[in-house]
MMTF fields as JSON, N, C-alpha, C and O atoms, coordinates in Angstrom:
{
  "mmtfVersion": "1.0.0",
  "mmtfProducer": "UNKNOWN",
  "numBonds": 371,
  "numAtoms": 372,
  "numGroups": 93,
  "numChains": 1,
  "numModels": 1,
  "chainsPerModel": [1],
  "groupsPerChain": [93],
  "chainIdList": ["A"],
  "bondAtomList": [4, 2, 8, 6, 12, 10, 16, 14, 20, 18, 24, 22, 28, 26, 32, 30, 36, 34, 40, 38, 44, 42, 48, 46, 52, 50, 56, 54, 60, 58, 64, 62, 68, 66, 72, 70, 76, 74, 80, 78, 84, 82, 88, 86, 92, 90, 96, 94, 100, 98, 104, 102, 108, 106, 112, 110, 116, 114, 120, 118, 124, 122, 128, 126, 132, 130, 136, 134, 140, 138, 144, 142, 148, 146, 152, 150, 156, 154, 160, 158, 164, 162, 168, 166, 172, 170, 176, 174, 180, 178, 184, 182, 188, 186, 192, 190, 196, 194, 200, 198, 204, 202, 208, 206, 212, 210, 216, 214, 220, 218, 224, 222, 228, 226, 232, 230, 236, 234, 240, 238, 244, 242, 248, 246, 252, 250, 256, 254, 260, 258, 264, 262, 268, 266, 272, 270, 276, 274, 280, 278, 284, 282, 288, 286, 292, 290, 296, 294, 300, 298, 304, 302, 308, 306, 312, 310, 316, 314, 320, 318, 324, 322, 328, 326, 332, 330, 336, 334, 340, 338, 344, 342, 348, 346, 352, 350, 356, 354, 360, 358, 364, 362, 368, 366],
  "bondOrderList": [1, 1, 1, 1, 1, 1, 1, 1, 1, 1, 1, 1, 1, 1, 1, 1, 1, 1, 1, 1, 1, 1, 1, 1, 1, 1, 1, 1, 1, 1, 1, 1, 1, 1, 1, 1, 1, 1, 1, 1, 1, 1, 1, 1, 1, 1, 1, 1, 1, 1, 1, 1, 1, 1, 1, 1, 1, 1, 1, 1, 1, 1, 1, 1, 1, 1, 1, 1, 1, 1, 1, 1, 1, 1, 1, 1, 1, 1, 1, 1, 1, 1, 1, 1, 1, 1, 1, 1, 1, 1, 1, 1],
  "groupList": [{"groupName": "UNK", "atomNameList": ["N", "CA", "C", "O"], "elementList": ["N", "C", "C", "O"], "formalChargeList": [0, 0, 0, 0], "bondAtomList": [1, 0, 2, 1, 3, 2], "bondOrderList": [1, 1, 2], "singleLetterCode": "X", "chemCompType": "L-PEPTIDE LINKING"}],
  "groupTypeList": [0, 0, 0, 0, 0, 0, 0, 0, 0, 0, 0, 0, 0, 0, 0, 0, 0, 0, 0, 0, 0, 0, 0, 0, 0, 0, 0, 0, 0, 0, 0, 0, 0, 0, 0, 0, 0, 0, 0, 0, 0, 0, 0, 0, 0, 0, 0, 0, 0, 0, 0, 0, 0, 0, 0, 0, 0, 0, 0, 0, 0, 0, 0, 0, 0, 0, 0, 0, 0, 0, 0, 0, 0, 0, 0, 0, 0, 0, 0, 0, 0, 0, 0, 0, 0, 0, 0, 0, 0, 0, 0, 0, 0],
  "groupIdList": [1, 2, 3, 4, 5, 6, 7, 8, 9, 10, 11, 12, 13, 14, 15, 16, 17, 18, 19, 20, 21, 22, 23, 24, 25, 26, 27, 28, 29, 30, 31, 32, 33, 34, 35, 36, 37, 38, 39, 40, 41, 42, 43, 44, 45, 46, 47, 48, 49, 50, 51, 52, 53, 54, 55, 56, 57, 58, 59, 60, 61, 62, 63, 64, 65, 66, 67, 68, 69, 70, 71, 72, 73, 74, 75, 76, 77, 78, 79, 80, 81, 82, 83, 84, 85, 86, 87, 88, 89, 90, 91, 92, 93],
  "secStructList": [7, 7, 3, 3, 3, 7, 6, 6, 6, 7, 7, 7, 7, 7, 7, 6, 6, 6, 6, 7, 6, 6, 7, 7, 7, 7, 5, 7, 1, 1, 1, 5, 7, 7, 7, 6, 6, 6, 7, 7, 6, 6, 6, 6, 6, 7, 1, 1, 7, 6, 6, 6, 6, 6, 7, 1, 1, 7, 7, 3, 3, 3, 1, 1, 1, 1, 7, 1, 1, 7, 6, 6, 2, 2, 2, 2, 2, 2, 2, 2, 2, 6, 6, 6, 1, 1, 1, 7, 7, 7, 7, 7, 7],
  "xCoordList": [154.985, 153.745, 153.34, 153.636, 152.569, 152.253, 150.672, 149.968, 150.234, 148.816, 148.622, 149.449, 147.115, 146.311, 145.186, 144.545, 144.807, 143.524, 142.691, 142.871, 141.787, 140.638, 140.141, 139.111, 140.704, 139.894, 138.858, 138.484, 137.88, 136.023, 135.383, 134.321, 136.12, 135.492, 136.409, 136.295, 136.84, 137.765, 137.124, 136.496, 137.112, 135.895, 136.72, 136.325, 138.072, 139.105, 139.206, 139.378, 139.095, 139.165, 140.148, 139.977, 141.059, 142.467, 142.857, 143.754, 142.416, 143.123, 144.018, 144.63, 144.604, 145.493, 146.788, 147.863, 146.614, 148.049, 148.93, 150.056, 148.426, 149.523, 149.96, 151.153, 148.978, 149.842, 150.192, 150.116, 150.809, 151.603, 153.401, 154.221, 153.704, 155.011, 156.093, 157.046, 155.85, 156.382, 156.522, 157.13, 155.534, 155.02, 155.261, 155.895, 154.176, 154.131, 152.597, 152.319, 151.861, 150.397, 150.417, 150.686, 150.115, 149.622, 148.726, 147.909, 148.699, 146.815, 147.698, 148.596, 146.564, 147.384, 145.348, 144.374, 145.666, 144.335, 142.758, 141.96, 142.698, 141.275, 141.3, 140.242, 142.398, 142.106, 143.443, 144.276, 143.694, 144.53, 145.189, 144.472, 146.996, 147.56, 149.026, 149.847, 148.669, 150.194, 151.489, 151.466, 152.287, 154.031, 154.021, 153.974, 154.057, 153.878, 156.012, 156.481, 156.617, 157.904, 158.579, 159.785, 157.954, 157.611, 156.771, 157.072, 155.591, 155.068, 155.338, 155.518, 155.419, 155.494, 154.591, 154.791, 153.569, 152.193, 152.488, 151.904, 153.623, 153.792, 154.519, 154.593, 155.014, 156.394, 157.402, 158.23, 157.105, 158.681, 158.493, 159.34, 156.91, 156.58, 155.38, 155.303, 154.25, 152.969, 152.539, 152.878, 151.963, 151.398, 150.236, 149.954, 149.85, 148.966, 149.107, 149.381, 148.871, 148.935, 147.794, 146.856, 148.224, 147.829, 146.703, 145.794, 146.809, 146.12, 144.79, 143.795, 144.924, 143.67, 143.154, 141.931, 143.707, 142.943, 142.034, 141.317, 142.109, 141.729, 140.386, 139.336, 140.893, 140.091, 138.579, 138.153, 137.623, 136.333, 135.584, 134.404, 135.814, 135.297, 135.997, 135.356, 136.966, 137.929, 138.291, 137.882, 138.957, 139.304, 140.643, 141.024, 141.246, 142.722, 142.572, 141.971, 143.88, 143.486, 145.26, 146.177, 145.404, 146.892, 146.354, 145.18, 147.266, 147.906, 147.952, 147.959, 147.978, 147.855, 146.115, 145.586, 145.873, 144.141, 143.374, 142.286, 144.174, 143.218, 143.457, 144.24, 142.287, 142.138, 143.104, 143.194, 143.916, 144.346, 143.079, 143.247, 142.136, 141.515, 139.989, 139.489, 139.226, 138.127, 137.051, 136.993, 136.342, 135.318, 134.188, 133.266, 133.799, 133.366, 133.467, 132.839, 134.395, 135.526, 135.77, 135.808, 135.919, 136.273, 135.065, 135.13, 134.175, 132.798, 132.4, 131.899, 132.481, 132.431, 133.365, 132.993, 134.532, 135.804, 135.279, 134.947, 135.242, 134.456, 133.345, 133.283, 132.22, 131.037, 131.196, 130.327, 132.698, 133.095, 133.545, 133.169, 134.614, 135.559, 134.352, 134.553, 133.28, 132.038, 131.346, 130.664, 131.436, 130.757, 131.698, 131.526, 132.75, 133.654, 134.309, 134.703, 134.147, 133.976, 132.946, 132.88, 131.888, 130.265, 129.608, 128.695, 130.594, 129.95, 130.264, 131.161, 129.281, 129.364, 130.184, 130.244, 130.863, 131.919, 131.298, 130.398, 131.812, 131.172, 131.455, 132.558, 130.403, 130.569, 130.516, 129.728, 131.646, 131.375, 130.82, 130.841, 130.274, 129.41, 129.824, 129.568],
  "yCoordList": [133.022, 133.114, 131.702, 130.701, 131.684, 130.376, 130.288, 131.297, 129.142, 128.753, 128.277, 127.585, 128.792, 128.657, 128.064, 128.317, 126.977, 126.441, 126.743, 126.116, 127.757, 128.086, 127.295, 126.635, 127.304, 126.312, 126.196, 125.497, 127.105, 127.206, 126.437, 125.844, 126.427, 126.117, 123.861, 123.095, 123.767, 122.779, 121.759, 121.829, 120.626, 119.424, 118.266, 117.311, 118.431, 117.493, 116.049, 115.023, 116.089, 115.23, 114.416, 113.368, 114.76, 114.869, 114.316, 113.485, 114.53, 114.953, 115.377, 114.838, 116.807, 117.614, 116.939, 116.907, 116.469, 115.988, 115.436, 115.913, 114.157, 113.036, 113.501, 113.397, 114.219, 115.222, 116.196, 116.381, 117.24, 117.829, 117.599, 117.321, 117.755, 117.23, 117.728, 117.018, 118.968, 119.549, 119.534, 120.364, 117.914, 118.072, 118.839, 118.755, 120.203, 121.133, 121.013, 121.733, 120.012, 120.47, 119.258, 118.151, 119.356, 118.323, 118.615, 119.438, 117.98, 117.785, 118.533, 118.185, 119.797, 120.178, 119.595, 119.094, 120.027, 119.67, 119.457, 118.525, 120.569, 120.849, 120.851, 120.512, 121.198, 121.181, 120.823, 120.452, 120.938, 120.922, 122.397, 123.375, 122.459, 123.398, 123.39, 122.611, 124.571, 124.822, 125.159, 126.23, 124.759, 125.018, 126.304, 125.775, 127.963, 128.619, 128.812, 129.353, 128.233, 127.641, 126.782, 126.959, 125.782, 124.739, 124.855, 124.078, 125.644, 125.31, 126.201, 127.368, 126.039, 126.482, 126.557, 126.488, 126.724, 126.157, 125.422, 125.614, 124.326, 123.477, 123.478, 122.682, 124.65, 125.078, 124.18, 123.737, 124.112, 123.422, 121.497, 120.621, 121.399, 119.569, 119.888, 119.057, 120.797, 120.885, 122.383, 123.439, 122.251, 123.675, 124.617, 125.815, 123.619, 124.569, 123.519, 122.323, 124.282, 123.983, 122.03, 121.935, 121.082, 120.349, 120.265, 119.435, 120.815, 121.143, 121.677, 121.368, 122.486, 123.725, 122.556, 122.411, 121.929, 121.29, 119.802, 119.201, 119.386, 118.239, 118.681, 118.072, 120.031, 120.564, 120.097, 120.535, 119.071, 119.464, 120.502, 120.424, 121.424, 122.492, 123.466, 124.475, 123.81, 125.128, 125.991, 127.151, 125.63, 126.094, 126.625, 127.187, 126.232, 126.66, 128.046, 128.398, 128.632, 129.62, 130.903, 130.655, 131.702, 132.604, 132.834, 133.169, 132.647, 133.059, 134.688, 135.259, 135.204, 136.535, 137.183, 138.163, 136.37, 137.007, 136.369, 136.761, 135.424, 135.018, 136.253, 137.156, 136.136, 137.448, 136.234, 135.01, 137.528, 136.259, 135.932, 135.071, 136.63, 136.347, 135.96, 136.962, 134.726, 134.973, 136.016, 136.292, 136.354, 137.529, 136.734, 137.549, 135.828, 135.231, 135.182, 135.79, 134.33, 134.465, 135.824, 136.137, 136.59, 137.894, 138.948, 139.808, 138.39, 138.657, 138.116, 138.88, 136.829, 136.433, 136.755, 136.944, 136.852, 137.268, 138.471, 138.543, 139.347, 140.876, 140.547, 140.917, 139.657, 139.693, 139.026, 138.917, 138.428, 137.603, 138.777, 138.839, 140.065, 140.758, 141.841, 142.486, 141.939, 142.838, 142.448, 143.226, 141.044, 140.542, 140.265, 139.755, 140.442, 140.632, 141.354, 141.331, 142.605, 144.119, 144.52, 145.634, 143.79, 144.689, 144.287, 144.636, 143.494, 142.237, 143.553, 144.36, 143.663, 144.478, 144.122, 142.903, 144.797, 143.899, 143.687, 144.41, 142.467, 142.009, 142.674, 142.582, 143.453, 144.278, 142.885, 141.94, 143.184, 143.211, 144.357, 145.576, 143.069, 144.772, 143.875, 144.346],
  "zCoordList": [117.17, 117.9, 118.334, 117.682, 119.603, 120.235, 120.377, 120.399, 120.46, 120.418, 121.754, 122.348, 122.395, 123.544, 123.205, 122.185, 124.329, 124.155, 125.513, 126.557, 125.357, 125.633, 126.834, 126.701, 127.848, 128.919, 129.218, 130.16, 128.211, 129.189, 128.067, 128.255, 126.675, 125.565, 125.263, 124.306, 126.038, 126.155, 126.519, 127.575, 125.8, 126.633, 126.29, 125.622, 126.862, 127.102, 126.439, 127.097, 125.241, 124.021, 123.716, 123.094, 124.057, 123.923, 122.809, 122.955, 121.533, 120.292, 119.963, 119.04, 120.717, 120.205, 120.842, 120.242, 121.957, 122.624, 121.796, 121.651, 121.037, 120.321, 119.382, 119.097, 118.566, 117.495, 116.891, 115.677, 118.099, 118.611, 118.223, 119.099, 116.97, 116.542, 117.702, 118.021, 118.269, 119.417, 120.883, 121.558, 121.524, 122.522, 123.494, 124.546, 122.563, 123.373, 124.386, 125.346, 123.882, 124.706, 125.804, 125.339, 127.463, 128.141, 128.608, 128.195, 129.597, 130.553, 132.42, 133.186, 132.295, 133.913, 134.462, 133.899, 135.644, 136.653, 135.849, 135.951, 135.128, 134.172, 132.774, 132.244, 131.903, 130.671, 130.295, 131.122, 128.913, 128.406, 128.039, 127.825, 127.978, 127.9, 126.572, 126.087, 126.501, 125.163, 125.685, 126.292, 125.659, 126.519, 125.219, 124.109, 125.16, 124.594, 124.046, 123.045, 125.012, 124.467, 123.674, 123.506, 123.1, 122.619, 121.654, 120.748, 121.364, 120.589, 119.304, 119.653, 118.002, 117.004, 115.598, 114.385, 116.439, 115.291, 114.175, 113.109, 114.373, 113.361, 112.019, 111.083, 112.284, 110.893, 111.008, 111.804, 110.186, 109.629, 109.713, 109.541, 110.073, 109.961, 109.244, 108.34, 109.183, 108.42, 107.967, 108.501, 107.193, 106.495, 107.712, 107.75, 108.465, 109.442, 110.899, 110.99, 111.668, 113.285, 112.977, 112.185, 113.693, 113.444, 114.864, 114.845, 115.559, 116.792, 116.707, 117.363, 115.84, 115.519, 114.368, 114.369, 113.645, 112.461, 113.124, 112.324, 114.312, 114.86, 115.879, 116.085, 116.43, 117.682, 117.229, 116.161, 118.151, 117.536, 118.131, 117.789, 118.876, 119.757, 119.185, 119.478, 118.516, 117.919, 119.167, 119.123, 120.219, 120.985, 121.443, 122.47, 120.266, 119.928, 118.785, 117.77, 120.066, 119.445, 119.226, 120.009, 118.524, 118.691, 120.031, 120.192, 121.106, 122.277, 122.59, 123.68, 121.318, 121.56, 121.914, 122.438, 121.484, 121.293, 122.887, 123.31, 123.506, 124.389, 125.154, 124.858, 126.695, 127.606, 128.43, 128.328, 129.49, 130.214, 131.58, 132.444, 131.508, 132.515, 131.687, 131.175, 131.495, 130.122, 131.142, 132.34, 129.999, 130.946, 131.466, 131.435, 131.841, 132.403, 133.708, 134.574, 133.786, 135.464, 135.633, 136.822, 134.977, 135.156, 136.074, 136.952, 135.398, 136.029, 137.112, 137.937, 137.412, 139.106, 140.042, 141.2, 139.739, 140.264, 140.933, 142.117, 140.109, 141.089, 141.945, 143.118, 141.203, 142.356, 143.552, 144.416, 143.607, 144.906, 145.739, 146.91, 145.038, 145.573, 146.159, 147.188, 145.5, 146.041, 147.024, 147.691, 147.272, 148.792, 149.396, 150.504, 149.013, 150.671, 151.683, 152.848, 149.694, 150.806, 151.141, 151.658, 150.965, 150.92, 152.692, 153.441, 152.671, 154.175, 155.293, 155.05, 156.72, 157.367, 158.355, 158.518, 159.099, 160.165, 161.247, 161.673, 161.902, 163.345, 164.501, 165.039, 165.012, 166.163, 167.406, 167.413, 168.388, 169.541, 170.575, 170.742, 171.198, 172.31, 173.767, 174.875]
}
């Protein structure tokens, strides 16, 4: 299983990067990210994910549990897709 860090809860600290025995985590455009290939929550160098033990926001999290879409965004996402079908079309006359 691989670890995700939470991009809404993420206030780019960058703690988790350097020790990362796996460098599995970098920096894309906005937050920081887990190579879910790469990462191994730390078996076989520490007793627990050294990522999750540094986070000061706890934003690391099993990969399985994140939404892939958070409901947040999930929620504007529609109210965008609702005003763009909701818009009336431009008559020519």
């Amino acid at each position: 299983m691989a670890l995700a860090i939470d991009a809404e809860e993420c206030v780019i600290c960058s703690a988790c990067e350097p020790i990362c025995p796996n460098q599995a985590i970098s920096r894309n455009e906005k937050t920081f990210v887990i190579d879910a290939k790469l990462c191994t929550e730390c078996e076989g160098f520490f007793n627990t994910p050294q990522c999750v033990s540094v986070c000061p926001v706890d934003c690391i999290h099993p990969a399985e549990t994140m939404l892939p879409i958070p409901t947040v965004k999930r929620a504007k996402l529609y109210q965008q897709v609702v005003k763009l079908f909701n818009k009336p079309d431009k008559k020519t006359y």
